[in-house]
N, C-alpha and C positions, 0 to 999 in steps of 0.2 A: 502497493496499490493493487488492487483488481484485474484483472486480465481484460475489461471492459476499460480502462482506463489507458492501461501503457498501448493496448490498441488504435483506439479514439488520437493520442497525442501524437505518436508513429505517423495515422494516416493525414490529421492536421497539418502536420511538419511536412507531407507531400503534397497537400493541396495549397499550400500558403508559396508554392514555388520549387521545391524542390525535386518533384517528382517530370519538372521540364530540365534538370540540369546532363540526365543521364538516362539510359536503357534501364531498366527496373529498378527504377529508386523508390517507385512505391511496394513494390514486393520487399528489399532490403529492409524498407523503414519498420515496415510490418513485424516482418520476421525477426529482425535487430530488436524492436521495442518489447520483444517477448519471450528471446532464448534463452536469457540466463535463468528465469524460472524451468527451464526441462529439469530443475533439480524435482520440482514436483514431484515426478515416478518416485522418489523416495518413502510418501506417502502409502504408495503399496504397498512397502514394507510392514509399517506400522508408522501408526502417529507419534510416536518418540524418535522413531527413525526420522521421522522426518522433519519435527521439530531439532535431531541435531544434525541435519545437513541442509536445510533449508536456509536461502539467503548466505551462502557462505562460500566455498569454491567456486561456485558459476559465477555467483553476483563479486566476489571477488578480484583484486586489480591485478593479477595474473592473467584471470579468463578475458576481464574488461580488454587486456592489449591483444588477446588472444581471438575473441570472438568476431571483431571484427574480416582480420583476416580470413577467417575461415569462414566468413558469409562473402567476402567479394569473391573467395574462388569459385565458392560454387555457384553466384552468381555470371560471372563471366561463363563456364561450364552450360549452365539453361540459356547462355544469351547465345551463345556455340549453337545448341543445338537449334534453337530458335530460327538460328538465319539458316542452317541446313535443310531446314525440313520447306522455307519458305522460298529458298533457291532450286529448291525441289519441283514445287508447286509454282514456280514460274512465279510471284506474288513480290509484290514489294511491300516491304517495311514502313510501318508507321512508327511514330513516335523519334527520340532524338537515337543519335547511335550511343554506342557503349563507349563509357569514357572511366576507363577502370581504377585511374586516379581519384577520382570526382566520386568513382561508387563505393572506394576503403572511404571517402570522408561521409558519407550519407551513413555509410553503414554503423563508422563509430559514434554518430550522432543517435541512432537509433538505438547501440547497442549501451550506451553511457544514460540515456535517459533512463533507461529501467530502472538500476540500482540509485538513479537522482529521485524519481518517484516514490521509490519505495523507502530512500532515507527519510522522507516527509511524513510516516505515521510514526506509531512509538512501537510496532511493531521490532522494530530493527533492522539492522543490516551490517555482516562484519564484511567493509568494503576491503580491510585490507588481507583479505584470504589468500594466501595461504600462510602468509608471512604471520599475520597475529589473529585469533581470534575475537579480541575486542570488537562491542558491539556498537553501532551510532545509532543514533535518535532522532531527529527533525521535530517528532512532535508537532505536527503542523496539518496535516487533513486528515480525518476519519478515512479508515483504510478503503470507506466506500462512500466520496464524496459527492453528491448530486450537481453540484454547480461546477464539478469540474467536467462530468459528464455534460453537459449544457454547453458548457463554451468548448469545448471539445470536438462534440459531437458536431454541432450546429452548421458550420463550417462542409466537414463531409459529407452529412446529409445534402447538402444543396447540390454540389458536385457530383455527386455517386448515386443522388437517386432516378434513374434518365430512365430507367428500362421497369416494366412492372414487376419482373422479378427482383432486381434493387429496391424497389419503391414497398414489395410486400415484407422485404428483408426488415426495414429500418419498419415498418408498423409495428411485429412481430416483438423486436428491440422495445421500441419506446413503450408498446404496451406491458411488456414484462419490468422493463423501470419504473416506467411510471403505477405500476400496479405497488409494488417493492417501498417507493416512496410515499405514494397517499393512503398504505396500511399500515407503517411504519407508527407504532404509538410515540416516539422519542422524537417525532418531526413534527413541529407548531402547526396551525389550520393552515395560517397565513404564508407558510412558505409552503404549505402546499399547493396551495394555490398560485402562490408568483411560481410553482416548479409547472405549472399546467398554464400559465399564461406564457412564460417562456417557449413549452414545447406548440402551442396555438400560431406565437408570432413564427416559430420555422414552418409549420403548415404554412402559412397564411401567403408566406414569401416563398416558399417551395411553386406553392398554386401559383403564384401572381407570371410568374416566369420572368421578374424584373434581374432575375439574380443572374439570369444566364451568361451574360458578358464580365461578369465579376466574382468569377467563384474563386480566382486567386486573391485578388484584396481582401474579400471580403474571410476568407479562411486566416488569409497572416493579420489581417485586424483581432481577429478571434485569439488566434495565439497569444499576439500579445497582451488581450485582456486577460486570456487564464496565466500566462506570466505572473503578470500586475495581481491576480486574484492568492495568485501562490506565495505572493511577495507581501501581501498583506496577511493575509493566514500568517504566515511566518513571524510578520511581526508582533501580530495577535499574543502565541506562544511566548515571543522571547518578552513581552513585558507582562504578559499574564506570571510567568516563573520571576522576573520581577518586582513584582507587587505581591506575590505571596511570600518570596521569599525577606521584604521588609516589614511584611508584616508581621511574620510568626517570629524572626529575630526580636522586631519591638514589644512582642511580649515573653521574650523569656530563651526564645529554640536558635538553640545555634544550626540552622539548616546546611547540608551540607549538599542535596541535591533534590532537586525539583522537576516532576514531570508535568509538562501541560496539556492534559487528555482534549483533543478538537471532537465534539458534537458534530453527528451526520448534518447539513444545514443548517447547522446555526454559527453565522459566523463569530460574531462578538461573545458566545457563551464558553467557558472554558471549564471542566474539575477539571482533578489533578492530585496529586502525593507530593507531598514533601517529606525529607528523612532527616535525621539528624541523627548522632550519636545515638538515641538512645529510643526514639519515636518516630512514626508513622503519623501524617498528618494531612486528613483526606479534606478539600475543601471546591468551593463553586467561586466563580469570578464574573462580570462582566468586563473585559480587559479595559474596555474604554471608559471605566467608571470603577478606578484602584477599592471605592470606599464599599463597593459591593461586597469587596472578599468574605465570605462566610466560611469557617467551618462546616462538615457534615457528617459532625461523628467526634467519640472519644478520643484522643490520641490513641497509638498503637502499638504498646511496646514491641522494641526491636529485640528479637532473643537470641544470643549465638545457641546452633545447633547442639545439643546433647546429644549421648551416646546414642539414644533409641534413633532420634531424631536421625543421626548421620547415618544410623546405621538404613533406615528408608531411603536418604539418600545415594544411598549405594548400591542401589538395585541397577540390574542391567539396564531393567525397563523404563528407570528416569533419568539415562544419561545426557536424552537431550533437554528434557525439563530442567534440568537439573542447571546447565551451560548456558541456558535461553532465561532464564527467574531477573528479574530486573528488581521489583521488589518483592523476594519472599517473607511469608509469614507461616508458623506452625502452630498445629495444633496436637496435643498427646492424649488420647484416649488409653485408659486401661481397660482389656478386658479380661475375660477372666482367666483365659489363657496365653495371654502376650498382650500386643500393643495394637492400637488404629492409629494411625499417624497421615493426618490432613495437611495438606501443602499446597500452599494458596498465592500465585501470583497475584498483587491487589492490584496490577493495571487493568486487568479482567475481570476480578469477584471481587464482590466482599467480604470483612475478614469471617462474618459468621453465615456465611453464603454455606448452604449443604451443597453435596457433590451433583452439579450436572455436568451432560455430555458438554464438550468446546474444550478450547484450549484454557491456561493457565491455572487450572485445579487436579492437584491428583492424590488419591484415599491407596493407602500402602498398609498392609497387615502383617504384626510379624509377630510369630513365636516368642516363647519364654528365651528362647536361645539367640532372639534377633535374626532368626530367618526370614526372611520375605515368602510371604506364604499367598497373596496377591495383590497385585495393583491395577489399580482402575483412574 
């Protein structure tokens, strides 16, 4: 998920009650629901770099037992220094005291959520790093989902907006969302509109000031609706790969695995790949109506790698493409002096999609001799 997202869920999880249980469980929750992406900086590198270290070691169940610990030390550490500087200042302490048992469980709660977010697109995540690099799936929200933002958000906005600085923070937000979502061509009129009635009703209740005595119900009510929301997406998926996968059996394909691609906003619509031994098999769904399934395209032959072919893939420059392909596809250009060789994640493009910038497409050139001479 998006860094707007594991944040939003973090500070929900401290306004629905837990940020009364200890001295900085709203900082934990924050900083827990965000660490294990510091693999980011990989990016710097280059973006194959970081296509092969992204989501892998930090998000990994080594780091997962790991990170926690080393977010309660150094929280206990700022909570040290906290009460020193306020014993200094003659000043008493607000808030509950430091209870450093209470603050390893907040922090694993914060720190296990991320890599649970982020198993829910079809992006990936190899949770069992270091030990195996196998990758999991969820399949279940658009890596940038607007209603999880909503029930998310809604909640901390009411609590956190008190001061005008807070109050211009979250306008700033919502205007850059809501800008993102009602230019969005792949998002209906109509949800764009319920996404602008939603964000009205938190104004509306923000203004009224009725929420003031209830910012904790009304936060862990929230939670459990984007639970409930996460839980239906989910099920969306496992019977959308359901229904497609009885369908393309009953005419013919022995399907052997199924992806269920989730729509920004639209919850009941689903594409998706299916493979089989031998094809590729791109189609649309409305899950709650099996008898929608359409195709949207040819089948797509599956092709084991040739010479030329492997030999692209043996470039320095695609060894995380290369580890991270969930469904690849190839293409072989001759030219007049060697090879074009296009390689096509179809979770991302399609199969006759020309080369743009983004992830899962890369255009590899190689000599008569199979040198790699560039790749993009």
């Amino acid at each position: 998920m998006d860094p707007i997202a594991h944040t939003l869920f973090g500070a929900t999880m401290a306004e629905a009650g837990l940020k009364r249980k200890t001295a900085l469980a709203t900082a934990t929750l924050l900083i827990g629901a965000n660490i294990p992406d510091i693999d980011g900086l990989a990016m710097l590198v280059s973006s194959d770099y970081g296509l092969w270290f992204r989501r892998g070691w930090t998000h990994g169940i080594l780091a997962l037992l790991i990170w926690p610990f080393l977010l309660t030390g150094l929280m206990i550490g700022v909570d040290r220094l906290i009460e020193k500087r306020m014993w200094r200042r003659n000043r008493m302490r607000q808030g509950p005291p430091m209870r450093p048992v209470m603050l390893l469980g907040i922090a694993f709660l914060g720190v296990w959520s991320h890599p649970l977010l982020d198993y829910l697109n079809t992006y990936g995540v190899r949770l069992l790093m270091p030990f195996s690099d196998t990758w999991f799936y969820g399949d279940t929200l658009f890596i940038i989902d607007p209603w999880f933002w909503l029930l998310a958000g809604a909640g901390v906005v009411l609590a956190r907006s008190k001061s005008w600085a807070g109050i211009s923070g979250w306008i700033v937000l919502g205007t850059a969302v809501t800008a993102l979502i009602t230019t969005a061509d792949i998002v209906p009129l109509a949800l764009k509109v319920l996404w602008l009635a939603g964000l009205g009703g938190i104004i509306i209740v923000r203004w009224s000031g009725r929420h003031r005595d209830a910012t904790q119900p009304i936060a862990f009510t929230l939670l459990a609706l984007l639970i409930l929301y996460i839980a239906f997406m989910f099920t969306g998926s496992k019977l959308t790969a359901s229904h497609a996968r009885a369908q393309l059996n009953d005419n013919g394909a022995d399907i052997k695995q199924v992806m269920a691609n989730p729509l920004p906003a639209r919850t009941l619509l689903r594409t998706g790949i299916a493979a089989s031994e031998t094809h590729y098999y791109r189609f649309k769904i409305n899950w709650l109506r099996p008898d929608s399934f359409e195709l949207t395209g040819e089948p797509i032959p599956i092709e084991v790698p040739d010479h030329v072919v492997e030999a692209a893939l043996n470039s320095r420059d695609l060894r995380g493409f290369r580890n991270w392909m969930r469904f690849p596809a190839y293409e072989v250009k001759r030219l007049d002096d060697g090879w074009e060789v296009i390689i096509r994640d179809l979770r991302y493009v399609q199969f006759d999609q020309e080369f743009a910038a983004g992830i899962g497409m890369a255009v590899v050139e190689l000599d008569e001799e199979l040198q790699v001479r560039s790749v993009r």
